[in-house]
N, C-alpha and C positions, 0 to 999 in steps of 0.2 A: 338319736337324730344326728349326734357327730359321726356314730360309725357311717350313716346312711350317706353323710356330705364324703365322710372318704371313700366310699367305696363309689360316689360318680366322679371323682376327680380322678381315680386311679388311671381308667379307660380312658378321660379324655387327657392326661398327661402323655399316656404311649402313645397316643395320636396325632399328637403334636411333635414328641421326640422321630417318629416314621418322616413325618412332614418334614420334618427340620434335614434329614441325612438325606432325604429323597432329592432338597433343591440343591444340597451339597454336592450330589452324585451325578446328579444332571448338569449341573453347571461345569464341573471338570471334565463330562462328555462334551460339551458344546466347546467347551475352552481348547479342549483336545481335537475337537472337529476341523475348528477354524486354523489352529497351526496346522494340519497337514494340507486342507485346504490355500493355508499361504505361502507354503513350501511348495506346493504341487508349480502355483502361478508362479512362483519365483526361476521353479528350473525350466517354467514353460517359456517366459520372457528371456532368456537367453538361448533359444533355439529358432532357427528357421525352417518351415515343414511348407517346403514345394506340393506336399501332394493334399496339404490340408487333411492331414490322419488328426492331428489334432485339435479339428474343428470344434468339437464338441467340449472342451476347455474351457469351461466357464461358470461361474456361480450359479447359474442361476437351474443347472442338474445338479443331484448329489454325483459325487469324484467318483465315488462308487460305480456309476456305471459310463465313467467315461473311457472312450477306447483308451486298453493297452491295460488299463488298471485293473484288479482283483483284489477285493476285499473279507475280512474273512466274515461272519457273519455277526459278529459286534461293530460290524463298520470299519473295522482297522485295515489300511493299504500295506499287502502283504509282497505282493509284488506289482512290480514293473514291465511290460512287454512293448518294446518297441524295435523290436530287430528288424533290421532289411527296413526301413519305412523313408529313406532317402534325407533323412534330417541332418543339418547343419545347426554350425556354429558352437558357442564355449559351451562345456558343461559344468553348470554350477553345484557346487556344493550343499544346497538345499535338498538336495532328493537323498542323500547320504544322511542326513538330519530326522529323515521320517520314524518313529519312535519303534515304530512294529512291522519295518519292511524286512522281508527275508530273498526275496528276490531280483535283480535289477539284472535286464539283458536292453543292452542299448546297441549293438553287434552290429556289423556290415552297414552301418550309415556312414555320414561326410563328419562326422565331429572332429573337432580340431583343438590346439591348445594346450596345454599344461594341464597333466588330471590336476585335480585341487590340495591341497596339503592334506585335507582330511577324508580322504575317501574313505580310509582306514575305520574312520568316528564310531558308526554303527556295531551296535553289540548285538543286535538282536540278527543282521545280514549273514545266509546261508550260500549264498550263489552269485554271484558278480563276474558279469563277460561283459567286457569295453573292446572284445575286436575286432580285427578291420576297418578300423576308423583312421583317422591322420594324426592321433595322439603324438605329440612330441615331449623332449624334455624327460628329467630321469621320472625314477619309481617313489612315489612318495613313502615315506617311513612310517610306521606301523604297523599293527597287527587288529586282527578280529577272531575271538577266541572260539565260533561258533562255523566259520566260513569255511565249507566244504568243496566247492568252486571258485579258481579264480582262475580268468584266461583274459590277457592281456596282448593276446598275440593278432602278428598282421597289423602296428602301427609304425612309428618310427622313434619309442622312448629311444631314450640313449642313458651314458652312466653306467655303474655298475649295479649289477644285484644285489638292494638293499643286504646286510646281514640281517635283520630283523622277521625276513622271509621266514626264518625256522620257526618263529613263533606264534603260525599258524598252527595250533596244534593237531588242529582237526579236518586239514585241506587233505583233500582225497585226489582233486584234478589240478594242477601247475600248468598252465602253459603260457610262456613267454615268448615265444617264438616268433619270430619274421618281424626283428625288431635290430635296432643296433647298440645293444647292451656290450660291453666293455667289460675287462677286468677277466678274474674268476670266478668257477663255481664256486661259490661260498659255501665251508664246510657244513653251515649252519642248517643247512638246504637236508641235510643229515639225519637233522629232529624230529620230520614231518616223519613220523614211521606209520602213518594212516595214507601215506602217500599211495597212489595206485597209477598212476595216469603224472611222465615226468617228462614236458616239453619244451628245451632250452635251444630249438636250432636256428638257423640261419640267423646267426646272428656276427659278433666278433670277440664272441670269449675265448680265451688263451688258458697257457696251462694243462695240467694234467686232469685227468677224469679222477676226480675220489677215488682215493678205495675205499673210504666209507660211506660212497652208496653201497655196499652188499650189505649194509645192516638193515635196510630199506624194506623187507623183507615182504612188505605186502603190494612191491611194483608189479605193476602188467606190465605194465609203455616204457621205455625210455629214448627220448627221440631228441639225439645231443647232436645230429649232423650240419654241417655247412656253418662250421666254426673253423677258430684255427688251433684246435686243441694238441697238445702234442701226446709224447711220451708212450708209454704200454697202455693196452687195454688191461685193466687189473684185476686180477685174479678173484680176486673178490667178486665178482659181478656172478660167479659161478654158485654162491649160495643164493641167487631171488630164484629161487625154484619156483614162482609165481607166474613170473616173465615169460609173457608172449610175443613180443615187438621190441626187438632191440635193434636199432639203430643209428650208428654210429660215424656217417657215410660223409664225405666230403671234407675231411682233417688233415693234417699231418701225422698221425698215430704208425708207432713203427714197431717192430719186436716181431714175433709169432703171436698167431691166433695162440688164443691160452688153451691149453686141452680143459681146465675146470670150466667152459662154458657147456661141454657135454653133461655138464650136471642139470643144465635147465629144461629140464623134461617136460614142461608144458610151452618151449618154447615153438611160435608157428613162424616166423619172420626175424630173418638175420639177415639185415644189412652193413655189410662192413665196405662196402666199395670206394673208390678213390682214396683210398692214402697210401702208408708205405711200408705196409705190413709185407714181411718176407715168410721163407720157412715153408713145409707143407701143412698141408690142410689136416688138425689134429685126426687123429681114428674114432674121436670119442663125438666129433659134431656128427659124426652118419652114428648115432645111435638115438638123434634125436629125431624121433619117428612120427613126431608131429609137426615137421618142418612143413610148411605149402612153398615159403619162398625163398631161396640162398642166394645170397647175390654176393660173390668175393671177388668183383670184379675191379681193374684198374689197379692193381697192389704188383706186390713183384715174390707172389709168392713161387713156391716150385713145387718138384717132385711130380710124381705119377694122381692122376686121379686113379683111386682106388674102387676096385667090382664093390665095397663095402656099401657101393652107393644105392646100391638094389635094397636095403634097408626100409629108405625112405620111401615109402607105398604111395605117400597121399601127395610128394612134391609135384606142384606145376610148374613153378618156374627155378633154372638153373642158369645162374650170371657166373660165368668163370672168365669172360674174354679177358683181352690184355693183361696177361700174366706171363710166368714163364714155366709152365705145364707142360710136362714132357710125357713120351710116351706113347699109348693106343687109348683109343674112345673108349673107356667102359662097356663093353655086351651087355652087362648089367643095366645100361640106361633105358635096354631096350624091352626092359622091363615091368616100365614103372608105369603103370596104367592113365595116369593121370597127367603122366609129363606134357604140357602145354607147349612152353616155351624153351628152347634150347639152345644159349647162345655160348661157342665157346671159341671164338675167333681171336684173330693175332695172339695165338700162343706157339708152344711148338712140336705139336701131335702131330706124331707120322702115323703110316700103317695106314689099314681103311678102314672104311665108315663102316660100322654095324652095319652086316648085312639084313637084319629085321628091325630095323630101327623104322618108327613110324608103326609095324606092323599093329604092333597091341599099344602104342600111344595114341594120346589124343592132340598130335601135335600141328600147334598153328603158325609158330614162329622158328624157323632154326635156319642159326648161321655157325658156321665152319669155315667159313673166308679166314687167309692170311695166315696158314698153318703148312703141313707140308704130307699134305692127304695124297694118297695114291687108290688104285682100284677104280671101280665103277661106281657109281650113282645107284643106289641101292633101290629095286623096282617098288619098295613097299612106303616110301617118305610120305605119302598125301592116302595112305587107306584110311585116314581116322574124314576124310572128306573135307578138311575146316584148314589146311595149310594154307596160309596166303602168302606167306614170308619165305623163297627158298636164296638164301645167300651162301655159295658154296665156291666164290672166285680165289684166285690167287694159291692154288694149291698145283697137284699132280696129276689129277682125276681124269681117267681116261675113259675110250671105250667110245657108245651112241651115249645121246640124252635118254632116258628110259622109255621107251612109249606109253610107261603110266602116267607120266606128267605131262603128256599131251592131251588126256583125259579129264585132267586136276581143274576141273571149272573155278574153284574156291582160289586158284592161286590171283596174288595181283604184284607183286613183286620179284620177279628172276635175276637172278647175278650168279654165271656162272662162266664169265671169261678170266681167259689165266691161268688156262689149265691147259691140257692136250688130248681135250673130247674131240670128234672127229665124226663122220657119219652126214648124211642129210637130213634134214630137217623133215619132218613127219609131214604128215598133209593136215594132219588135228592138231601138231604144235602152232599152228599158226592162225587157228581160229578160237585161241581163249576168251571167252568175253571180258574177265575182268582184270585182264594184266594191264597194270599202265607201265611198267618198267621193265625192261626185255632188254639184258645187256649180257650178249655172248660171244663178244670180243676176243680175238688174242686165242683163240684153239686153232683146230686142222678141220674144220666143216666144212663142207662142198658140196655140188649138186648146185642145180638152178632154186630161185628163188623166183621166179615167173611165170614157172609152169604150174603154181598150186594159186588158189584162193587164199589171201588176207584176210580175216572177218577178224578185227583183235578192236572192237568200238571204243574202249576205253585206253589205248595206247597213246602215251606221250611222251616216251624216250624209248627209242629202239636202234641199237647199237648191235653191227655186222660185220664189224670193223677187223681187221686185222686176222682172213680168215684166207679160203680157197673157193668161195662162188664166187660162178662163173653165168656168161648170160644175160639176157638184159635184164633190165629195172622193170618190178610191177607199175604198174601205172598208181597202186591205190596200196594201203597196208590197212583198209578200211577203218580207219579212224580219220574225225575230221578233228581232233583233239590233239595231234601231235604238235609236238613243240622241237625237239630233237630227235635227227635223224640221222646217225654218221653210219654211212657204207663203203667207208673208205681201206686201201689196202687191199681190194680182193682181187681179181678177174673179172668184172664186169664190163662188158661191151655195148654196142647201141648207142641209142641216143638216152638222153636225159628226155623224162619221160615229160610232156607239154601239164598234164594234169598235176604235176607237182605246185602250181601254181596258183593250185585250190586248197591246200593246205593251210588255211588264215591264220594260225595258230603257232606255225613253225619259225622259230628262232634258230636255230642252229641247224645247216645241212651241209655235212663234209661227204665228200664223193668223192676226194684226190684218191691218186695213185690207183685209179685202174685206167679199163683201157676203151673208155668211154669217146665218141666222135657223135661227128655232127655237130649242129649250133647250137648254143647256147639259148636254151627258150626264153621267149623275153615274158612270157609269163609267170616267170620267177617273180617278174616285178612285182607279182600281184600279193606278194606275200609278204604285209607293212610292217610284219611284226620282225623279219627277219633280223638278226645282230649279226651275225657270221655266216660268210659264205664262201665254201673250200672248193675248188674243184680242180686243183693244181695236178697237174701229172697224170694229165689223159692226153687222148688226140681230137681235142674240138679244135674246131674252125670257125673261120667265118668273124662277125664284129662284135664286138661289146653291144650287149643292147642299149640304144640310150635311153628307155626307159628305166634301166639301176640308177642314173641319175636323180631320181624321185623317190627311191624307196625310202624310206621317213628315219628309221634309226637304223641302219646298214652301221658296224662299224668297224667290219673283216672284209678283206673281200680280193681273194687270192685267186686269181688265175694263171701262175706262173706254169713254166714248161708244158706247154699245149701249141695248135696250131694256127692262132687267134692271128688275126690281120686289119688290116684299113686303121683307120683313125681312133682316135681315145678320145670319146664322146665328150667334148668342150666342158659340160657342168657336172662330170662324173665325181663329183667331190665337194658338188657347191652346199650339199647337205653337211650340217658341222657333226653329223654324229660320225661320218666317216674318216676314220684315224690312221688304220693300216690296211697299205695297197699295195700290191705285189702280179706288178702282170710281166716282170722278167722272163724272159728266155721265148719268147714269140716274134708273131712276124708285124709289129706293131711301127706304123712311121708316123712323120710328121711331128708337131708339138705338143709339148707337155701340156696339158690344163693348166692354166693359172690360178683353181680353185685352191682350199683349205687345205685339202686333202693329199697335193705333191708339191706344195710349196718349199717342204724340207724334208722331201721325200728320199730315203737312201738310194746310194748307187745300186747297190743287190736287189734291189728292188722296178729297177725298171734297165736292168742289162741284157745284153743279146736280142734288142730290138733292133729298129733303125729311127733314131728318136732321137729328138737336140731339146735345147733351152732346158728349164726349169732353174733352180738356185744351184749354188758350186755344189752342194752337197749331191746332187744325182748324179755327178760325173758327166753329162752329156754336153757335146758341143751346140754351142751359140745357133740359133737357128738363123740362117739367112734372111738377108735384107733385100727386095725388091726395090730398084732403083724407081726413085717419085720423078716424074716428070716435071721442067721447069715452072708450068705454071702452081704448082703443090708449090715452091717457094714464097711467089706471094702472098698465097693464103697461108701459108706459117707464118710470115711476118705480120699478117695482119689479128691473127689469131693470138703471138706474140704481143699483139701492143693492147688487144683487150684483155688479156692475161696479167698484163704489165700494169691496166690499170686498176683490174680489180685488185688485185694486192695491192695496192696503193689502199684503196679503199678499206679493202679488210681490214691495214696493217692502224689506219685511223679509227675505227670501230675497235680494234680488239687493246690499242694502249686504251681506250677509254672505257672497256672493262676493265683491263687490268687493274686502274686505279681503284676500283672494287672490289679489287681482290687483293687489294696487298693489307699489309700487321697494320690493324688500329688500334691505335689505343683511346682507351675511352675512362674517365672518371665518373665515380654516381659513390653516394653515402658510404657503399660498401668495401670503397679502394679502387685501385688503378687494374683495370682488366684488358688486356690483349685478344684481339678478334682477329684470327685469320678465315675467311671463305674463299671456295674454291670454287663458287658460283656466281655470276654478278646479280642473277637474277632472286638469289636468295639471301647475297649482300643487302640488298636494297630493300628486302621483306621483312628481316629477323633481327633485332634491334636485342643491346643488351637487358633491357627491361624485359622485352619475350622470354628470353631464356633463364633470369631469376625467377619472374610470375610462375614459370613452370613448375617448377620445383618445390613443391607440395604433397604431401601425401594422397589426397583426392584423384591426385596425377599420376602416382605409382604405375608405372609402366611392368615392371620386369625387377627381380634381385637376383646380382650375381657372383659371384667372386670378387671380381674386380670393380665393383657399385653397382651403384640402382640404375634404372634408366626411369624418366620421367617425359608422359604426353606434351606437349609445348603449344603453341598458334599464336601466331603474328597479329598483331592487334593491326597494321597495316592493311593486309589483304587476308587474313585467316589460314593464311600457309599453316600448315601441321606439320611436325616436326619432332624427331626424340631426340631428348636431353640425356646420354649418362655421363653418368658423376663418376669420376673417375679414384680411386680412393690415396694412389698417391701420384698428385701432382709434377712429384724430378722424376717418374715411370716412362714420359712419353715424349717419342724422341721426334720434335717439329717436322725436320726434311722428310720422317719416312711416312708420316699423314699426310704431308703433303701431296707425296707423291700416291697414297691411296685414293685423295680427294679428284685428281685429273681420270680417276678410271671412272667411263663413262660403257655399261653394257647393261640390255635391258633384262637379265638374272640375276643382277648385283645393285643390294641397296647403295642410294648413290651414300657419299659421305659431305654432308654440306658444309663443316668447317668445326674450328675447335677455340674454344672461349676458355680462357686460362689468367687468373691473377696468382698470387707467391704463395697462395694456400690451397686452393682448388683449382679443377678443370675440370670441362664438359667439352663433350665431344658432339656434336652435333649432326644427328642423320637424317635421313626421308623417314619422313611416315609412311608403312604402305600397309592400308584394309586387309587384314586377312589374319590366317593363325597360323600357328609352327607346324611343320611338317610330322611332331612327334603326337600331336593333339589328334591330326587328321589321317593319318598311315595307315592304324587298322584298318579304318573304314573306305580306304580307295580301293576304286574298282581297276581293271587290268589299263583301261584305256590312262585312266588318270597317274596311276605311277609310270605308265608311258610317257606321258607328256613330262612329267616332273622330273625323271631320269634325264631327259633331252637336255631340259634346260636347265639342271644342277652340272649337266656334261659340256654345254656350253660355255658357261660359266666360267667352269676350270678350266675347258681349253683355253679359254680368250685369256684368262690368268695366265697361266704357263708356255702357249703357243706366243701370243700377241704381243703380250709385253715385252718390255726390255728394259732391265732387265727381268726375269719374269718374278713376280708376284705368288707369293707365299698368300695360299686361302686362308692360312691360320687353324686353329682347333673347331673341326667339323663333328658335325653334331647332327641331329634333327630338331634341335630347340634353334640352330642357327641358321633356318629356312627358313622363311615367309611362305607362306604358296598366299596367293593373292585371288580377289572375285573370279580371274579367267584361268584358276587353275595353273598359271606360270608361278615356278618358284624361283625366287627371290632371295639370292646368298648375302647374310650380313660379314664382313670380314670381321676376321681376329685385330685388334689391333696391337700393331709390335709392343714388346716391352724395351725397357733399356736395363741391362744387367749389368752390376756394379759389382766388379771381386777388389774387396778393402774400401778404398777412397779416390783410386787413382786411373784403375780398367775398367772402362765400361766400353761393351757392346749387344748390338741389337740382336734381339731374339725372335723366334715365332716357336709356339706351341708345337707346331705339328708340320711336317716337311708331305707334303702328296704321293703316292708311291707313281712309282711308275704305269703301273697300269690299273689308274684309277679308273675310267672310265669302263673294264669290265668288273671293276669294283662294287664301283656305284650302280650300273645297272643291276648285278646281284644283290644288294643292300635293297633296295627300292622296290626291285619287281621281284622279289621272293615272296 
């Protein structure tokens, strides 16, 4: 009976012990559940998701199948996927905590911040990419012993490169790159010999390149460019016989090429361009026969390119420009079945060009500009059908243009003036459809250009300039796309054709120096876009149109030595984009305009007219006075005494601004503060309590170098107003704000005054609706950097023309544009510094002086 009682307790003992581990086992599942699940919510609460990817975040699904997540199939979150999905804000260190994550890609979003101290944490993490985000601040320290991925690049760490980096021992891809790391390579970097993939560039690392990366032995990539690395490329680099991308481009790095890089046999891409590598090109790099790209461009290396170069079978692209390469083209190049691209310009190769070059290439890009080429133009350059690139100016090169390039539909880029080609122009060179740039300037070409058909649809720079046609002008070059047109220097007679004035698209059209007559069509007018207009040194006649006096950003506009007469249309200048006028040596009378545009107009510039008045500077006599009849006396005197009484008036109205504008001082809790405004109307608005209440973080306007700026409003009327903080108060020198605060023009934020106690100052401006010019630029259209050129050109002119003396813009920018609701930009100035050498010299400074010919500056800058 006892054995019977033990042998049913035995079974129901084991049954109990199952039970017992089974709640044990489950309970540390759920225990485990709920921390990834509160880790999950914790890194989700410090993220903001505009496009709600993250919707489905919430308890009340299992994690498992919320978007981005992957779990393996015991339930555990293995990875992380949320690349590209537009998410901001911190990232917390809870998602690096997850017990069984192996993957986290958080890549190409807005995250921002300080990675966290322990990104590192995770032992079990195989793959980790945080880039292209706004990450700032250094690299946290640590290691993870399992991590075979780490890319860090495209944010803005800063610091150096932990040492601790080497003790990844198992990282296969490195990349840090497009960041502003500091310091050196650290040799530690050394350890990784599972290394395959090594991307340290654009950044600001200094120093020499290892030589113990050649121990690295399992690299493919090294991609150390747009540093400022110095010293030799190291010999050593020549054992990763693994190595297929080495790049090294954008350094200071000096010496010879090493010949031991002809050891990398599975090398396809060598970049070594920009830096200040000398010496010829080793014998041993043309054995590497798996090159596709060489680019040893920008160096100061020498010697001959070597025929050795027929070696390399499979290269397409060849970068030798700006060197000092002496010598003949290789025949050899013309060889290489593959050769794509062929760029070997400003060097110093004589002799001529492969006469089968192109024949057996497949070539789409090749320039030879700026060398010292003789012969002809080789008839076979465009047989591979795919050339679109031919740049061959600035040489020797003689002979016709070949008639197979009149054929070459595929081209869209010509540059071959500067040479002494010679011949006329084909009847099919002038109907390519997809050329937009045709510059054959500066040869001996001749023939008429009006006896053939134009069809070129896609033209928008054609330059004819400095040649021997003769003949009138086409009326069309069949493009409505052109923008530049210079036909200047040749033999051309006629009129200036009336349908040039359908061209809407045309900015620049030089026509000087031939032998052009007739009037000036005033359908020129018709083209708003125009900036420069040459037509100096022909034989026109007849008047100014004064329709030029409307064309919207005219800001050239040369008519000298021709046979131009009558009057000088009154508003020909009232446009402010118009800066330089030159209608000397005609038969022009009467008075100067009193516009913009000849107020301080040179002598050389309006001489050999018959022409008086304007300021001393034009040289011209006073223009005569018409005696006024006696009763004009009375009515001066009487005009006199209403003159006499409004300034009376005025002078009682303006002291009683004044008294609004002079130094207040004012006491409150915080000490004694001094208020100057330069407005009575915004004296009277903006109260020292406005401009403390401002100054709040809620309020953060802008952070700059030189302080914050903070949003303001006048509890008075609601005026708006920025407050910056200026960071040292004995910086700013009274008289010369002052005298910013009187400039009154509607391109310049106004300056409405400056609030200063013996620790702080704020400077006080307009508010004006709108964003920075650097926000908005890509996305303007042609009409909109139109207007915005006008009025940033305004601006400066009123700056430097108006004032007196003239006014320094300060350090220009596109952060230091407003463009506003109507599209008008909005210059904020620099404000002077005061510069102190010891205790005892100080004077005023400004950032940046304006060049001289800012205004074709800026319209380049803007409308590029």
């Amino acid at each position: 009976m006892l054995s019977s009682m033990a042998a049913a307790k035995g079974p129901q003992a084991c049954s109990m012990l199952f039970m017992f581990w089974f709640l044990v086992l489950n309970s540390r599942m759920l225990h485990a559940d709920n921390q990834e699940l509160e880790l999950l919510l914790s890194f989700k609460s410090s993220l903001n998701d505009p496009l709600k990817y993250l919707s489905n975040w919430n308890p009340s699904a299992t994690f498992c199948k919320w978007q981005g997540i992957t779990c393996t199939n015991s339930s555990r979150i293995t990875v992380i996927e949320l690349s590209g999905k537009n998410i901001s804000g911190k990232i917390s260190s809870s998602v690096f905590q997850l017990p069984y994550i192996q993957t986290i890609d958080l890549s190409s979003n807005q995250l921002s911040g300080k990675l966290p101290d322990d990104i590192f944490s995770s032992s079990s993490l195989r793959f980790l990419n945080l880039s292209n985000n706004n990450f700032t601040g250094p690299i946290p320290n640590g290691s993870i012993f399992l991590l075979e991925t780490l890319d860090l690049s495209n944010n803005m760490l800063s610091g150096k490169i932990p040492q601790e980096i080497g003790s990844f021992s198992s990282l296969q891809f490195l990349d840090l790159g497009g960041n502003v790391l500091v310091g050196k390579i650290p040799l530690s970097v050394t350890n990784l010999t599972s290394l395959q993939v090594l991307t340290l560039a654009s950044n600001q690392l200094v120093g020499q390149i290892p030589s113990e990366l050649g121990q690295m032995r399992s690299l493919k990539w090294i991609y150390l460019g747009y540093n400022n690395l110095s010293g030799e490329i190291p010999i050593e680099l020549g054992q990763l016989t693994s190595l297929n991308h080495l790049d090294l481009v954008y350094n200071n790095l000096t010496g010879q090429i090493p010949s031991s890089l002809g050891n990398l046999s599975n090398l396809q891409y060598l970049f070594l361009y920009q830096n200040k590598l000398a010496g010829p090109i080793p014998k041993s790099i043309f054995g590497l026969t798996k090159l596709i790209s060489l680019d040893l461009s920008d160096n100061s290396l020498s010697g001959e390119i070597p025929e050795l170069i027929i070696k390399l079978k499979i290269l397409e692209i060849l970068h030798l420009f700006s060197n000092n390469f002496t010598g003949k083209i290789p025949v050899a190049l013309s060889s290489l079945p593959r050769l794509q691209i062929l760029q070997l310009w400003s060097n110093k190769l004589s002799g001529e060009i492969p006469k089968d070059l192109g024949k057996r290439n497949n070539l789409t890009v090749l320039d030879l500009s700026s060398n010292s080429l003789t012969g002809r133009i080789p008839e076979g350059l465009c047989s591979s059908g795919n050339l679109f690139k031919l740049i061959l100016f600035s040489n020797s090169l003689e002979d016709e243009i070949p008639k197979s390039l009149s054929t070459c539909n595929s081209l869209r880029r010509v540059r071959l003036q500067d040479n002494s080609l010679s011949g006329e122009l084909s009847s099919e060179f002038t109907k390519l459809p997809l050329v937009y740039f045709l510059d054959i300037s500066s040869n001996n070409l001749s023939g008429r250009i009006d006896s053939r058909k134009w069809e070129m649809p896609s033209l928008q720079m054609l330059s004819l300039a400095r040649n021997s046609f003769l003949g009138g002008l086409p009326d069309s070059f069949g493009s409505e796309n052109l923008e530049n047109l210079d036909l200047s220097q040749n033999l051309f007679s006629g009129a200036i054709p009336r349908k040039f004035g359908s061209l809407s698209e045309l900015m620049q059209l030089r026509l000087s120096k031939n032998k052009l007559s007739g009037e000036i069509p005033d359908e020129l007018s018709s083209c708003e876009k125009l900036v420069s207009l040459d037509l100096s040194h022909n034989k026109l006649s007849g008047q100014i149109p004064a329709s030029f006096s409307e064309m919207p950003v005219l800001g050239l506009l040369d008519l000298s030595h021709n046979e131009l007469s009558g009057k000088i249309p009154a508003n020909l200048g009232r446009v402010e984009s118009l800066v330089q006028v030159n209608i000397s040596h005609n038969h022009f009378h009467g008075s100067l305009p009193s516009t913009g545009a000849f107020l301080a107009i040179n002598a050389s510039a309006v001489a050999g007219n018959y022409l008086c008045g304007g300021d001393k500077t034009s040289g011209l006599p006073p223009c005569r006075r018409v005696k006024s009849p006696k009763w004009w006396f009375y009515v001066a005197c009487s005009l006199g005494a209403l003159v006499l009484l409004a300034l009376v008036a005025f002078g009682f109205v303006f002291i009683r601004g004044q008294r609004n504008l002079e130094l207040k001082r004012v006491e409150n809790e915080d000490g004694t503060w001094e208020l100057q405004f330069f407005n009575s109307k915004v004296s009277k608005s903006i109260a020292i309590d406005d401009i403390l209440l401002s100054m709040k973080e809620e309020n953060l306007f802008s952070r700059g170098k030189k302080g914050a700026s903070y949003k303001g409003k006048s509890i008075t009327n609601d005026m708006e107003f920025i407050v910056k903080k200026m960071n040292d108060v004995n910086s700013i020198p009274l008289s010369e704000i002052s005298g910013l605060g009187k400039l009154q023009h509607p391109n310049i934020v106004n300056l409405f005054g400056l609030c200063q106690s013996n620790k702080v100052a704020y400077v006080i401006y307009e508010y004006i609706e709108g964003k920075s010019l650097s926000e908005v630029l890509l996305n303007l259209s042609w009409e909109r950097r139109r207007k915005i050129a006008i009025g940033i050109a305004k601006a400066l002119r009123f700056l430097h023309c108006y004032c007196s003396p003239s006014v320094l813009a300060g350090y220009m920018s596109p952060e230091k544009i407003i463009i506003d609701g109507k599209d008008e930009p909005r210059l904020i100035l620099s404000l002077p510094s005061l510069l102190c050498i010891e205790t005892t010299k100080c004077f005023i400074s400004s950032a940046y002086v304006a060049p001289g010919n800012w205004p074709i500056l800026l319209l380049a800058t803007i409308l590029s």
